[in-house]
N, C-alpha and C positions, 0 to 999 in steps of 0.2 A: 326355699331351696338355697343351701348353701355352693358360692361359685370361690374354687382356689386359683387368683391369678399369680400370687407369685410360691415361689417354691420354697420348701420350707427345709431349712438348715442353718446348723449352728455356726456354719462356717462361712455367710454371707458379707460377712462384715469385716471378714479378714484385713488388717490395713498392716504395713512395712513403717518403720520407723527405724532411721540411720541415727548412730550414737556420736558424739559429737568427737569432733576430730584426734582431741586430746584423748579419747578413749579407743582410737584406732589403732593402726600402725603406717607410720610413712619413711618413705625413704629405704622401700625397697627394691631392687633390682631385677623386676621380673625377668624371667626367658624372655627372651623374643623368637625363638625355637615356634616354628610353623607349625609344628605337629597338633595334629586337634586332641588336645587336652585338658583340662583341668587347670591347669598348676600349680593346685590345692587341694589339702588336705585336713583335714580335720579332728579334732578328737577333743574329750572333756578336759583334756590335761595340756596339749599343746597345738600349735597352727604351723605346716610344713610347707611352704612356699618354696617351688622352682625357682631358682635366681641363676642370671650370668657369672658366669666365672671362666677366670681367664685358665688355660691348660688344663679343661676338663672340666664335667660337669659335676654342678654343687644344688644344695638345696639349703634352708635355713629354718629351724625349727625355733618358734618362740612359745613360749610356759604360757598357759593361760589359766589366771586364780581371779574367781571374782571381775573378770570382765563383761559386765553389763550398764545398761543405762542408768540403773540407781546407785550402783556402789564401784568405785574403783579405788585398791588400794593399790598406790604404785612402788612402795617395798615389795610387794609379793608378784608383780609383774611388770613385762617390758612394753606396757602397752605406750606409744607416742612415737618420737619419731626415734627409728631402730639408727644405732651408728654406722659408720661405714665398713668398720673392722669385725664385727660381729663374728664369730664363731659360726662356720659353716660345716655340714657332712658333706665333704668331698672326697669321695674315694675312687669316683670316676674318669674314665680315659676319654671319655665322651660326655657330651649334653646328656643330662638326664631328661625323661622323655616321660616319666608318668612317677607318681609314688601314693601310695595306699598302708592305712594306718591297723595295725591287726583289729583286730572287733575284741579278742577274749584277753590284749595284753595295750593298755596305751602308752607303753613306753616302748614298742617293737613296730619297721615300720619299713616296708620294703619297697623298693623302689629298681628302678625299669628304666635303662640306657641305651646312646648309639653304639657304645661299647660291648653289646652282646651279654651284657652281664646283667643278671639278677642279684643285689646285693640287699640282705637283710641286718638293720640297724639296733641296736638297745642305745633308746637316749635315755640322758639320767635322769632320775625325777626331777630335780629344780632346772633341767635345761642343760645347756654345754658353757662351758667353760672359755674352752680350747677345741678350735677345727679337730673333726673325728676326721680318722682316713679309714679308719682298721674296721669291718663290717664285721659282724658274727659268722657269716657265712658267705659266701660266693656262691649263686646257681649259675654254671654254665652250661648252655646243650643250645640255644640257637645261634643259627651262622649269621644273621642278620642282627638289624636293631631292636631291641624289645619295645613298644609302645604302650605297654599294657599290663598294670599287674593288679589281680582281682582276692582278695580273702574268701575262704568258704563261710557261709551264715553258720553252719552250724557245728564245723568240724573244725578241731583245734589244728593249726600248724599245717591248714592244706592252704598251698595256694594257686594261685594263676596265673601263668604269664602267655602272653600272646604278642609276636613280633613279624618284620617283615616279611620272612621265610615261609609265612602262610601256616603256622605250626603253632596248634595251643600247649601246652605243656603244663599236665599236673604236676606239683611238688610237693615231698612231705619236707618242712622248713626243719622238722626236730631230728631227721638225719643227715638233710642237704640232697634226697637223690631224689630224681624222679619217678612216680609213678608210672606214670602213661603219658603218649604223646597221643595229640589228636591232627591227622592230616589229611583233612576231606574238604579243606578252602583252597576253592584254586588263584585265589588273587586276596591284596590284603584285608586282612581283620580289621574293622571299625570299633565293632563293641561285645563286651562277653559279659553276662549277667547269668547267676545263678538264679533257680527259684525260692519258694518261700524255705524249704528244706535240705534243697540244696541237692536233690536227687537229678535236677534235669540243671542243662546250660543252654542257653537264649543267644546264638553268635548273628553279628551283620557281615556282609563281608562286598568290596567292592564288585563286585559281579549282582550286585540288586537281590538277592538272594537271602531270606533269614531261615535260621535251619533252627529247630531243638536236636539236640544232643544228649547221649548218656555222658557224663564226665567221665565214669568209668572204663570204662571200650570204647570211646569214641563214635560210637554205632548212632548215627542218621535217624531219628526217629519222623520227622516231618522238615521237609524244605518248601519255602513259597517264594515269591518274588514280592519283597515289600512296598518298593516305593521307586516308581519308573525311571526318576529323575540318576544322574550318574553322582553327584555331588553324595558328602559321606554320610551316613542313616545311624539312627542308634534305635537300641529295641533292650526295652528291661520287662523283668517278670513283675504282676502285681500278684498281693500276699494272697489273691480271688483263684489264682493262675491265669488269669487274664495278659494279655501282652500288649504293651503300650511301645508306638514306634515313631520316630521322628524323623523325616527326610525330604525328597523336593522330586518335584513334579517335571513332568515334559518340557515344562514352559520356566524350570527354576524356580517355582513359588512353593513356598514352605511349607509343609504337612504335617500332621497328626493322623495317628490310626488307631484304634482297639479292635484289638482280632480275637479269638479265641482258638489255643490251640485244638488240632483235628482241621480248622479250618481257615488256617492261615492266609490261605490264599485268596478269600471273602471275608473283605474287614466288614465287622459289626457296621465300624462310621470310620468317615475321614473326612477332615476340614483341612481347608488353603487357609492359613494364618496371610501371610504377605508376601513380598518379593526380593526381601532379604537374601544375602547370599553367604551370610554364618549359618554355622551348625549348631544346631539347638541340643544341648541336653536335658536330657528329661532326671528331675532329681526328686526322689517317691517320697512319701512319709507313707509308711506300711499303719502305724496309728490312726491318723485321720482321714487317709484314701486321699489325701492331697497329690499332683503332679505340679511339679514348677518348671517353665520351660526358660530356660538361660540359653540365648543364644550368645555365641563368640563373637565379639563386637556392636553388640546390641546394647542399649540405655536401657531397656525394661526387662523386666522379671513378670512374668504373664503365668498365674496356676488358676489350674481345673478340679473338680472335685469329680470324681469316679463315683457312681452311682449305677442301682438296676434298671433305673428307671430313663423313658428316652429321655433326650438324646444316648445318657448313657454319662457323655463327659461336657461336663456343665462349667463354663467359662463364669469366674468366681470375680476378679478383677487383676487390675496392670498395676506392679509400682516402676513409677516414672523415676529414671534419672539423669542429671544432666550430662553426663558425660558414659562414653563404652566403657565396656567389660573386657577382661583380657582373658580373664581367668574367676573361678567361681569355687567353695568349697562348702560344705552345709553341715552345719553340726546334727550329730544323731540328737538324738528324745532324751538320751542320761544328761545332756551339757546345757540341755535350754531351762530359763529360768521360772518352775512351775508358778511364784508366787506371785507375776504379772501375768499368768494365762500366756506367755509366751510360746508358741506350739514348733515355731524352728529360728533356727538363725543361720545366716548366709554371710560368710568374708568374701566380698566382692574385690576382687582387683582390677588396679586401672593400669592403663599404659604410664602414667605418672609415678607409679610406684607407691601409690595408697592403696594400703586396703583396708575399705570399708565393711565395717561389721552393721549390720540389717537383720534387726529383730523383726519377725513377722506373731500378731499380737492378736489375740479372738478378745474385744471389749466383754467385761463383765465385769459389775459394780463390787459384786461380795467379795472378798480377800479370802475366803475360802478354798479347798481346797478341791478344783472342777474335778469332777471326776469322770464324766463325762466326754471330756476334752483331752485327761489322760489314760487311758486304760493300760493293760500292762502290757511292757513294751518289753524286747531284748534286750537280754544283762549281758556283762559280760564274764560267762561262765558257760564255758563250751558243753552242748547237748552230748558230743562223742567225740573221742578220740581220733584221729588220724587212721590209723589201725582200725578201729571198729568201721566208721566209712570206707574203709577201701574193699572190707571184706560185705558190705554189701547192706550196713547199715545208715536208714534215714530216719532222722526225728526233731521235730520243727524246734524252732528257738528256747530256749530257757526264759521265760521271763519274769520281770519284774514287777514293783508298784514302785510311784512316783511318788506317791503320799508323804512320804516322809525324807526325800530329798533321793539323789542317788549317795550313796557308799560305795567307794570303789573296794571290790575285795581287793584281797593280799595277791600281790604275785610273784612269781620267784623269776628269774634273773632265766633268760632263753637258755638254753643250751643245746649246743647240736653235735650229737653224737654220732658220727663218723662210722661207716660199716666198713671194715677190713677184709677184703680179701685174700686170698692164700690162693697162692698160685701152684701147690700143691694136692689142694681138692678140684682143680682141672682136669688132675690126671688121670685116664681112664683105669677102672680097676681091674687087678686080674684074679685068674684062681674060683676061690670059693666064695669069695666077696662078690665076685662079678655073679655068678650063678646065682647068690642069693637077692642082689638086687633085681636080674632078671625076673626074680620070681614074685617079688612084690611090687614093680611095675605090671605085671602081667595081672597081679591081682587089680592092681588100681585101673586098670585099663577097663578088667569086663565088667566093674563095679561100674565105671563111666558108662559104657556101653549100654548096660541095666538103664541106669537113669533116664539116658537119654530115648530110650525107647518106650521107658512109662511118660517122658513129654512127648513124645509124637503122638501116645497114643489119647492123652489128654485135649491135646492140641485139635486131634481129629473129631476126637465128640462133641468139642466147643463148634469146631465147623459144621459139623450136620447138625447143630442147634442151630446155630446162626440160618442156615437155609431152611430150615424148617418154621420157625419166625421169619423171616421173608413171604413167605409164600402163604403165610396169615396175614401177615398185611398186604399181600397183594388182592387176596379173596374178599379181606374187609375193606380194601378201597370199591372192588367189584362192587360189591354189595350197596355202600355210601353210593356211590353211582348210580343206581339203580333207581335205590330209595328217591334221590335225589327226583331223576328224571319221572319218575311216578306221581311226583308231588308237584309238579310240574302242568302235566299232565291234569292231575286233578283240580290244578288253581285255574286252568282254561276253561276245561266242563262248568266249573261253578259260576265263572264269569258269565258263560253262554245262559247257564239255568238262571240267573238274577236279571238277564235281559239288560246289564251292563256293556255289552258290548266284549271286546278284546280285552282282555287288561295289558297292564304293560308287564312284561318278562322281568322278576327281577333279576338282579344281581347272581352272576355266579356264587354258590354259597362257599366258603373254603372251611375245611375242616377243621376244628379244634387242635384236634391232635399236628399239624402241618406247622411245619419252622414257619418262618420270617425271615424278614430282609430287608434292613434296612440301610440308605442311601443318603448321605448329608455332602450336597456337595457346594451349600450356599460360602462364602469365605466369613473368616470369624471376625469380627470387628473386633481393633487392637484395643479400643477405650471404651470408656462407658459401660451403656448394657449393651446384651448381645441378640442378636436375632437368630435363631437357629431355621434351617431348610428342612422345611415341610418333609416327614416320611413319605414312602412311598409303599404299598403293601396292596399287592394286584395278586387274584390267583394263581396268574402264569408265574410269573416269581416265586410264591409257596410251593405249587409243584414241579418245579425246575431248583428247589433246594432244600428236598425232604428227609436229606442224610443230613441236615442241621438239627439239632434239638435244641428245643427253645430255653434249656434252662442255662445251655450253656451259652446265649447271649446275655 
């Protein structure tokens, strides 16, 4: 009989390797801006670092061509140590407070101020020149600071901003105006993550509360309370729909969770990493079901591999470094380097103003092309338009293959085309004009009306289905009970008739069909291997959580 002790994946061996200095960048001026952030940003083409700047806030964007461990050509990049004059995008009254790189264009790249402004960037292909002031567009509509600006996965030119005013705010970027406002946080926004499609949004918000959201209407579809602790929490979608969350406990000690939405409120699992009192961001690879947890002032970079299997989230290993993190930024799957098995890479910033690029590498001998280890990932070639999402279309990412390197397609230069209003179609109509609009309002009203009356009455047959399945599986628990106690019954009689005496009663049986629930509450060891905490799986727990269904752990 064969026995499996250790677990089997291609991702055990994962090891981080840092490229050597002359291959980095130093000599830059991070924020020192409090706000829990990032301060980086990423993309195939260039690296956009938060920096101090005096009379407002700036960021620096440097070109990145052929930066990795085997080849640097330093004609085609600014990789070593950056001047002092450098060419920054400053077009801000304030600190800049976050900035995020478009997914469908790598030369447009928005960014999120104390200044209450949204301002959307076009840098040129080889880099800048000369300090940019002038943005493509200005989004203004919050009265507070913006902390927060998100891309859609799959919709071209929608974006996200989220700031202190408690107010998410859809934007389509290719007119400048807003969609929708979302205002159902009553204290500030932590973190906002779309799904794999981009139909549902994943908010923290300080009040301990994680909710999903329609982007669309703003409409509440599930709230729980994630993480007890008050210090600040993050929560992203995985590509599973699974929801992975990061925060701190009663006692300030550091947490992981996997929940499932419907049941947010009963995580799958949650471990105490330590007693750290940075906030960790969780940064996904949607490819390999990797999680990297970076915490803000922390030396190590700590990922888990997500799996169906228990525990569920499987601590893979640590890379050590000697000195904290300030700030942290990860290149997507089109920019890492397929021909070393490179599966991500990480610009790590210090308080000193290096920052460290950290190739994370899966060993294999062949020079071939894994394919296994690349499957096809997200291009950058929007599934729907702006306009099509808003009117009520979802459809997951466009992808690629790796095989043959990435090709950036062709893009054309932003543009945002401005809606004019006429202060003349204000004006109410009179006459015959008015009567006839009357009347096709009146039309569009009872057509509504129709509609909504074939959903109520659809809505109602789905409910007398639903109670009528209930009250089957209430009859067939009946019955499972019955059977059970019969059989019971009859393992007594039998004992008596073999002149065995009593037997011993066994085990309450739990039904097949009945959830689970699982309970990890041992702490994760930072190094080495790790020992996970014993499940736990009692009757009373299966019948005290039978609105779980088990596929969705």
């Amino acid at each position: 009989m064969s026995f499996r002790l250790v677990r089997q994946s291609k991702f055990r061996h994962v090891y981080g390797t840092c490229l050597k200095r002359e291959q980095c960048f130093d000599n830059i001026r991070v924020s020192k801006s409090s706000w829990d952030s990032t301060f980086c940003a990423v993309n195939p083409k260039f690296c956009a670092i938060i920096v101090e700047s005096g009379g407002g806030g700036a960021f620096i964007v440097l070109p990145l061509t052929k930066v990795n461990k085997t080849y640097l050509s330093k004609k085609a990049s600014t990789a070593g140590r950056i001047p002092p004059d450098h060419p920054l995008v400053g077009g801000h009254k304030g600190p800049v407070l976050d900035i995020a790189w478009d997914p469908f264009n790598d030369n447009v790249i928005a960014s999120g101020s104390e200044d209450c402004v949204v301002k959307i960037w076009q840098i040129p292909d080889f880099g800048l020149v000369t300090t940019m002031t002038e943005p493509v567009v200005d989004l203004m509509y919050h009265q507070r600071r913006v902390g927060m600006v998100v891309w859609h996965p799959t919709a071209n030119n929608i974006l996200l901003s989220a700031g202190s005013d408690n107010i998410v705010v859809i934007w389509n970027v290719g007119c400048g105006d807003p969609l929708t406002t979302i205002d159902v946080h009553p204290d500030i926004i932590y973190s906002c993550c779309f799904n794999w499609d981009g139909s549902l949004l994943l908010t923290t918000c300080k009040d301990k509360k994680i909710r999903i959201i329609n982007p669309r209407d703003g409409e509440v579809f599930e709230e729980a309370t994630s993480h007890e602790g008050s210090k600040a929490t993050r929560a992203i979608f995985l590509r599973n729909g699974l929801v992975f969350t990061t925060g701190f406990s009663k006692r300030s000690e550091r947490q992981y969770s996997l929940r499932a939405p419907g049941h947010l409120d009963d995580p799958i699992t949650m471990v105490e990493l330590d007693s750290s009192n940075g906030v960790m961001f969780p940064m996904y690879d949607a490819d390999t079901n990797l999680v990297y947890l970076c915490g803000k002032g922390d030396s190590v970079i700590r990922y888990f591999e997500i799996t169906p299997e228990v525990p569920f989230v499987h601590y893979i290993n640590t890379f050590q470094l000697p000195d904290p993190q300030r700030g942290i930024g990860m290149m997507p799957k089109r920019g890492v380097d397929v021909t070393t098995c490179e599966i991500t890479r990480f610009y790590r910033l210090n308080n000193s103003g290096f920052c460290q690029i950290i190739t994370m590498t899966v060993p294999r001998k062949s020079e071939l092309f894994q394919e296994d280890l690349y499957p096809d990932t997200p291009s950058d070639i929007p599934a729907v338009s702006a306009e099509e999402w808003w009117e009520g279309q979802s459809k997951e990412p466009i992808l690629m293959s790796l095989k043959d390197g990435y090709q950036a397609t062709q893009k054309t230069e932003l543009k945002v085309t401005k809606k004019k209003t006429n202060i003349l179609d204000k004006m109410p109509p009179t006459g015959k004009v008015k009567s006839e609009e009357d009347g096709k309002a009146t039309a569009i009203s009872s057509e509504a009306l129709e509609k909504v009356n074939e959903v109520l009455k659809v809505n109602e047959d789905l409910r007398k289905r639903i109670d009528e399945l209930q009250s089957e599986m209430k009859k067939f628990k009946a019955v499972f009970l019955k059977q059970e106690n019969r059989i019971r019954v009859l393992e007594n009689k039998l004992g008596e008739l073999t002149g065995t005496g009593t037997q011993p009663q066994p085990q309450e049986m739990v039904p097949v069909t009945s959830c689970y629930k699982i309970h990890s509450v041992r702490k994760q060891p930072v190094q080495g291997h790790v020992v996970h905490a014993p499940s736990t799986l009692s009757a009373n727990t299966v019948n005290n959580n039978c609105d779980m269904a088990p596929d969705e752990v």
